[in-house]
C-alpha positions as CSV (number, residue, x, y, z in Angstrom):
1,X,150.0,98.6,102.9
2,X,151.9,99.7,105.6
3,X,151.7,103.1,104.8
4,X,147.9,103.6,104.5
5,X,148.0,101.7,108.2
6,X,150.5,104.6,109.5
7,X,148.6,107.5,107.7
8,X,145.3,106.6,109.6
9,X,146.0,105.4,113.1
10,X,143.0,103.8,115.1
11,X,140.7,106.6,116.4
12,X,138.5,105.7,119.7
13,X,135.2,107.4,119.8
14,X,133.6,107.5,123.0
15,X,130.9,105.0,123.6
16,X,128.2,107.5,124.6
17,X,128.9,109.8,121.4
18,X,131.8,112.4,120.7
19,X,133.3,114.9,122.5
20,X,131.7,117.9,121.1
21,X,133.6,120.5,119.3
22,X,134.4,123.5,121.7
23,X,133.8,127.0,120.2
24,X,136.1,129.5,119.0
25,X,139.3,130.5,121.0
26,X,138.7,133.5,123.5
27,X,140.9,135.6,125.2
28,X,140.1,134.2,129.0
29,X,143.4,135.1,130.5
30,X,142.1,137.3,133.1
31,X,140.0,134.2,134.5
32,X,141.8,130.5,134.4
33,X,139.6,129.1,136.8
34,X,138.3,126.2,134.3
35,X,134.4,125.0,134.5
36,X,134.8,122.2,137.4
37,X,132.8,118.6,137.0
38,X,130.8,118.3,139.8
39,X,131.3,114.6,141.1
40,X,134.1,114.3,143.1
41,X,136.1,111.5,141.3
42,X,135.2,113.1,137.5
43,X,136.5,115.7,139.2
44,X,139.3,114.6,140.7
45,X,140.2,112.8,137.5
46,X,140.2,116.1,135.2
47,X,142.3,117.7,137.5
48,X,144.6,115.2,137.3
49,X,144.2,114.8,133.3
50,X,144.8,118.7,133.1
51,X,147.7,118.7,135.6
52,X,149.5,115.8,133.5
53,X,148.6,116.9,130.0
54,X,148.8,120.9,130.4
55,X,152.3,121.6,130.0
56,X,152.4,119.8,127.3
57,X,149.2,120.6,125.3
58,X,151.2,124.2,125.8
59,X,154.4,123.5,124.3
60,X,153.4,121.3,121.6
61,X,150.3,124.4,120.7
62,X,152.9,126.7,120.9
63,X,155.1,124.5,118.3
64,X,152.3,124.9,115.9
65,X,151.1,128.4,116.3
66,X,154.5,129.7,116.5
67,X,153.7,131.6,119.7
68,X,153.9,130.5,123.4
69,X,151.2,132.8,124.5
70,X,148.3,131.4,121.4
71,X,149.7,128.2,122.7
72,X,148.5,128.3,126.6
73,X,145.4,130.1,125.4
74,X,144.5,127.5,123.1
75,X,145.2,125.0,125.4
76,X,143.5,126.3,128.6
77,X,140.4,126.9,126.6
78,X,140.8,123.2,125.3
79,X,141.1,121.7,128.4
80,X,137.9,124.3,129.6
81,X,136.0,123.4,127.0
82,X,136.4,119.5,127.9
83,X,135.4,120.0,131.5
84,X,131.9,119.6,130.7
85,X,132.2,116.6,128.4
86,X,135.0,114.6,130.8
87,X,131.8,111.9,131.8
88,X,131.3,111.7,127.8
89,X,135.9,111.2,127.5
90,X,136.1,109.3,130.4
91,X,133.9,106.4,128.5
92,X,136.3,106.2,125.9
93,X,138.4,103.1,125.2
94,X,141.2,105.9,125.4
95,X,140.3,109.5,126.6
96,X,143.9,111.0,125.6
97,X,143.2,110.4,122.0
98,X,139.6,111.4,122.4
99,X,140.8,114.9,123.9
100,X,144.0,114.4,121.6
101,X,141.6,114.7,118.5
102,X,139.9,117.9,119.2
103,X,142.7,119.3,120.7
104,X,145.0,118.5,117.3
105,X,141.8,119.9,115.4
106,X,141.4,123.2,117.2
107,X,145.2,124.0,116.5
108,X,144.2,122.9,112.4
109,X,141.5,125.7,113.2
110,X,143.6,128.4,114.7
111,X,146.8,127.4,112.4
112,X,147.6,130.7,110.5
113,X,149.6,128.4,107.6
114,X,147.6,127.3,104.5
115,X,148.8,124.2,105.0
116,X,147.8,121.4,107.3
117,X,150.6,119.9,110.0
118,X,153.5,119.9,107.3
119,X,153.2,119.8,103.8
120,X,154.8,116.4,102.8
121,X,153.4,114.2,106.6
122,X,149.8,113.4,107.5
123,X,149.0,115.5,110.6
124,X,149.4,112.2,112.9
125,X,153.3,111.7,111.3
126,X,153.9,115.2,111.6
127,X,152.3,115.0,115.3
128,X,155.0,112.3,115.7
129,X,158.0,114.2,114.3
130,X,156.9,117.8,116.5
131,X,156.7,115.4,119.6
132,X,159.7,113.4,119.7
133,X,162.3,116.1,117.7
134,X,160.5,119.6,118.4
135,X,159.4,119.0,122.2
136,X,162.6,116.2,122.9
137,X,159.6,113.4,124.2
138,X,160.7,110.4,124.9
139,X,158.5,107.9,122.7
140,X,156.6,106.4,125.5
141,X,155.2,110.0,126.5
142,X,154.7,111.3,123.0
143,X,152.2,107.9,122.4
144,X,150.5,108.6,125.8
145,X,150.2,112.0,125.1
146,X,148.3,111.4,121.5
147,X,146.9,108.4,123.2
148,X,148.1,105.9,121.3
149,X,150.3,102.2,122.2
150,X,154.2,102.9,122.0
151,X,154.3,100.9,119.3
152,X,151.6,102.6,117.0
153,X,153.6,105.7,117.6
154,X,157.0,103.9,116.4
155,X,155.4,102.9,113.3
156,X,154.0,106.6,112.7
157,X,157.9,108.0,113.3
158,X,159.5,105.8,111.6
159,X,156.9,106.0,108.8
160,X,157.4,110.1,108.7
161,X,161.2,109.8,109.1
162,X,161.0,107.7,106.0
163,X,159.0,109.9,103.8
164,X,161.4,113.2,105.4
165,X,164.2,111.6,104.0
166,X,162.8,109.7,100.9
167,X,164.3,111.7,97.7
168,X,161.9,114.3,95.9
């Protein structure tokens, strides 16, 4: 029982209706200057989300892709993509795991492997396992980062170690 509760964690959708989907990855390097919100404090507020999360939307993208370089890009053109929908995240009972979602799904999209997150975890234990042994998180940071309580994101690494180390 406890495993089917760790292998789908609680998803908030946002109370308006979902972030959409942004389109395919483009090269935009030459122009970072994301599309801007126009109210002030939206504004101010996805500056502050992209300042926080950036860094690490890159390293954990570039964990995944194998490449530091398709890791910014994918990220700057997730957070891009977002700026017009951050009213529609912002309504969410938690916009990191709103943005978290599609973020995790355009890395499924761009992932050159056959294979989803790792072979033998579901993507939100393997999520768990890149954060907190891949990237060095502390806990606390890896839950806000997926947007998730600290102790949903124990249960989901302790779940993942289990099944790592669980003979085959």
């Amino acid at each position: 029982m406890l495993e089917s509760a760790v292998s789908q964690p609680a998803r908030h959708s946002p109370a308006p209706g979902p972030i959409r989907q942004p389109p395919a990855v483009r090269d935009n390097s030459r122009s970072r200057r994301p599309y801007a919100p126009t109210d002030t404090v939206t504004d101010a507020s996805y500056e502050a989300f992209c300042s926080r999360y950036r860094p690490l939307y890159i390293r954990y993208a570039a964990v995944r892709l194998s490449s530091t370089r398709c890791g910014a890009r994918l990220a700057d053109h997730a957070l891009d993509a977002l700026a017009p929908c951050w009213p529609q995240a912002l309504a969410c009972a938690s916009p990191a795991a709103a943005v978290w979602e599609m973020f995790t799904s355009l890395i499924e999209d761009a992932a050159e492997r056959g294979s989803r997150c790792g072979a033998d975890l579901p993507c939100p234990q393997a999520d768990a396992v890149i954060l907190r042994h891949r990237l060095g998180l502390p806990a606390e940071t890896a839950a806000e980062l997926m947007g998730i309580s600290d102790s949903a994101f124990r249960v989901l690494h302790r779940a993942a170690l289990r099944t790592l180390s669980a003979p085959k």
